[in-house]
C-alpha positions in Angstrom: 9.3 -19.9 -18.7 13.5 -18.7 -19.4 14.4 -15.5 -18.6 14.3 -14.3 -22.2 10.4 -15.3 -22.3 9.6 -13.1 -19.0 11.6 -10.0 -20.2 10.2 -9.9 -23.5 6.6 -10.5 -21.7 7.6 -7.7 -19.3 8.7 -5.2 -21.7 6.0 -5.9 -24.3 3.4 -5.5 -21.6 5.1 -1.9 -20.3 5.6 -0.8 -24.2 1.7 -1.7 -24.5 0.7 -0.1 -20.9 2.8 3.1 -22.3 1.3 3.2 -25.7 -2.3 3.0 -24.3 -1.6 6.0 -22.0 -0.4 8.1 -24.8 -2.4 7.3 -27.4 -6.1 7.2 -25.6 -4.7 10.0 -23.0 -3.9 12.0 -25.9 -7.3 10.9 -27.7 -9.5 11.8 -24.5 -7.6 14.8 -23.4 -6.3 17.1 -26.7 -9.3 16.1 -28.6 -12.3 17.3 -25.6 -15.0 18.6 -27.2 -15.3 22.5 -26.2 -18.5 22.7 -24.0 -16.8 19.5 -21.9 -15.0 21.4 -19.4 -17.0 24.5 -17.4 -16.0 26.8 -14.8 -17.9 29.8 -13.1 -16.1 32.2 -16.1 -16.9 30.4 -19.2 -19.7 32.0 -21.3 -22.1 29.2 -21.1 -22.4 29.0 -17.4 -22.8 32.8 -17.3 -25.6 32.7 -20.1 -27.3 29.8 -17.7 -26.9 32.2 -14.7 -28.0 35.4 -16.2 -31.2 33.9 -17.7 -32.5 30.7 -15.6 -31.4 33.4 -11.8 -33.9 36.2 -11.2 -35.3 37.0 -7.8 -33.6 38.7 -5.0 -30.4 39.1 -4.6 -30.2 35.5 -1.9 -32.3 34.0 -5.0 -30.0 34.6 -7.4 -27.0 33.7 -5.4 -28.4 30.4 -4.7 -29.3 30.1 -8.1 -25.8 30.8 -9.0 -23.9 29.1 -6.7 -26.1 25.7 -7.5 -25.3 25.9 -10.9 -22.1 26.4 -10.4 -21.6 23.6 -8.2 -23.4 21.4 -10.5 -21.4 22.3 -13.5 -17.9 21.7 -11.6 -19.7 17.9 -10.8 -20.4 17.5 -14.5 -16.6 18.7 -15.1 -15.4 16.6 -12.8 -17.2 13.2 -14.0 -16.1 13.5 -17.2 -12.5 14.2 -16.5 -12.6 11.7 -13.9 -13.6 9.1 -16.1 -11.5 10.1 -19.2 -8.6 9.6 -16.5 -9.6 6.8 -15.4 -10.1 5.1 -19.0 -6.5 6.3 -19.5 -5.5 4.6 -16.4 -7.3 1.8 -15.3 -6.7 -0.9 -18.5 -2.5 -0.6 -18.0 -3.1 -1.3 -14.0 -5.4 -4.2 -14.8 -3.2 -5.8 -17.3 -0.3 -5.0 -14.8 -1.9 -7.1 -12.1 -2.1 -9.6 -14.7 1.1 -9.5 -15.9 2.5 -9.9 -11.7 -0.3 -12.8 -11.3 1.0 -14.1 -14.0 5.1 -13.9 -13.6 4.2 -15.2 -9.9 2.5 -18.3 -11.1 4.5 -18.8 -13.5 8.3 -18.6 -12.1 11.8 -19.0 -14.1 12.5 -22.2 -14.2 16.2 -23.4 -13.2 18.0 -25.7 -15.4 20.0 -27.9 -12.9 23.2 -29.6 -15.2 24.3 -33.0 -14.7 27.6 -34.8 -15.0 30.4 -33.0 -16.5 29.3 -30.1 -18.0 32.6 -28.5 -18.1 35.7 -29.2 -16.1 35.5 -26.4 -13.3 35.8 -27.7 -9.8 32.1 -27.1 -9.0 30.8 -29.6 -11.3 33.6 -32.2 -10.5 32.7 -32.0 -7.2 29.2 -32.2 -7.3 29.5 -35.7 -9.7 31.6 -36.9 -6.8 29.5 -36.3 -3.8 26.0 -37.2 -5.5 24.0 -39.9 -3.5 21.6 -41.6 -5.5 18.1 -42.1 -5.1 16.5 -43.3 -1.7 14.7 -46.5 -2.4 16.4 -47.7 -5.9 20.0 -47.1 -7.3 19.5 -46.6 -10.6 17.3 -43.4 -10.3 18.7 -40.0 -10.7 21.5 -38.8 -7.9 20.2 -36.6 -5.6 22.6 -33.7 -4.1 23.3 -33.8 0.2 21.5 -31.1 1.3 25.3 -29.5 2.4 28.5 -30.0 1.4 31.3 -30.2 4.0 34.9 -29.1 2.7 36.1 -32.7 3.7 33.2 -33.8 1.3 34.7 -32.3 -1.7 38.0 -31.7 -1.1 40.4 -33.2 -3.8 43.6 -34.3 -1.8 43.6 -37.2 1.3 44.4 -35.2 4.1 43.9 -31.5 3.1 44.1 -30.3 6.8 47.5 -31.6 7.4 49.1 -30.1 4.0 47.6 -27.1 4.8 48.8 -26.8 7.7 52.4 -27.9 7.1 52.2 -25.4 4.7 51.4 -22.1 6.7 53.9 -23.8 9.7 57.2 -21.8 10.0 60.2 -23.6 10.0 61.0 -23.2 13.3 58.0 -24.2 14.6 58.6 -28.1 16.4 54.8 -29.0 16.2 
């Protein structure tokens, strides 16, 4: 996989997570039907109350207070799972997409020979060692490069350091 294929696989799969969020979010959550969400003040669970809790006063508060609590369950299952439908497909396909990009990495495309002429190339043409076992195989790079390996004059060290001597220096 290049580095083109992954973005354009990242960013498709974010765009999609994204539009799926909106588009069912806003489907599940503007469009709720209007007996789908109950509390303790809307008129349907005061209609329930007033005619299914008669008795004494700790009847009717039980009463009350079960249908309460049983309405705020109902309220809470179905928001819960409108959320969840909202946000469970984009995690899934997000785990996916990291499976995925882990299994499947960039791959590195390693030039031979003289692809240009910088100094990097040149020197790795010149310190190749080919193949263990037959020479007419593909060379293999030295697992490090010494400066003495690559270096493009004889005796680098001694220019170098006539170079930074001062004059007056006898050594």
């Amino acid at each position: 996989m290049t580095k083109t294929k992954r973005a354009a696989l990242v960013w498709s799969v974010t765009a999609g997570c994204l539009l799926w969020m909106a588009l069912v979010g806003w489907l599940l959550f503007a469009l709720l039907p209007p007996g789908a969400i109950e509390h303790h003040g809307s008129t349907t669970v005061k209609d329930r109350m007033a005619t299914q809790c008669q008795g004494s006063f700790r009847d009717r508060y039980e009463c009350k207070e079960a249908i309460i609590v049983e309405t705020g369950r109902d309220t809470f299952w179905t928001l819960a799972s409108r959320f969840l439908a909202v946000v469970v497909p984009p995690m899934l396909l997000s785990a996916w997409l990291s499976s995925y990009l882990r299994r499947n990495p960039v791959r590195v495309v390693i030039h031979h020979g003289h692809e240009g002429n910088d100094w990097k190339s040149r020197a790795q043409m010149h310190v190749a060692v080919p193949g263990e076992g037959h020479h007419d195989g593909p060379a293999q790079q030295p697992k490090s490069f010494k400066l003495d390996d690559i270096a493009p004059v004889e005796d680098w060290k001694s220019r170098a350091q006539s170079k930074t001597r001062h004059p007056h220096d006898p050594t």
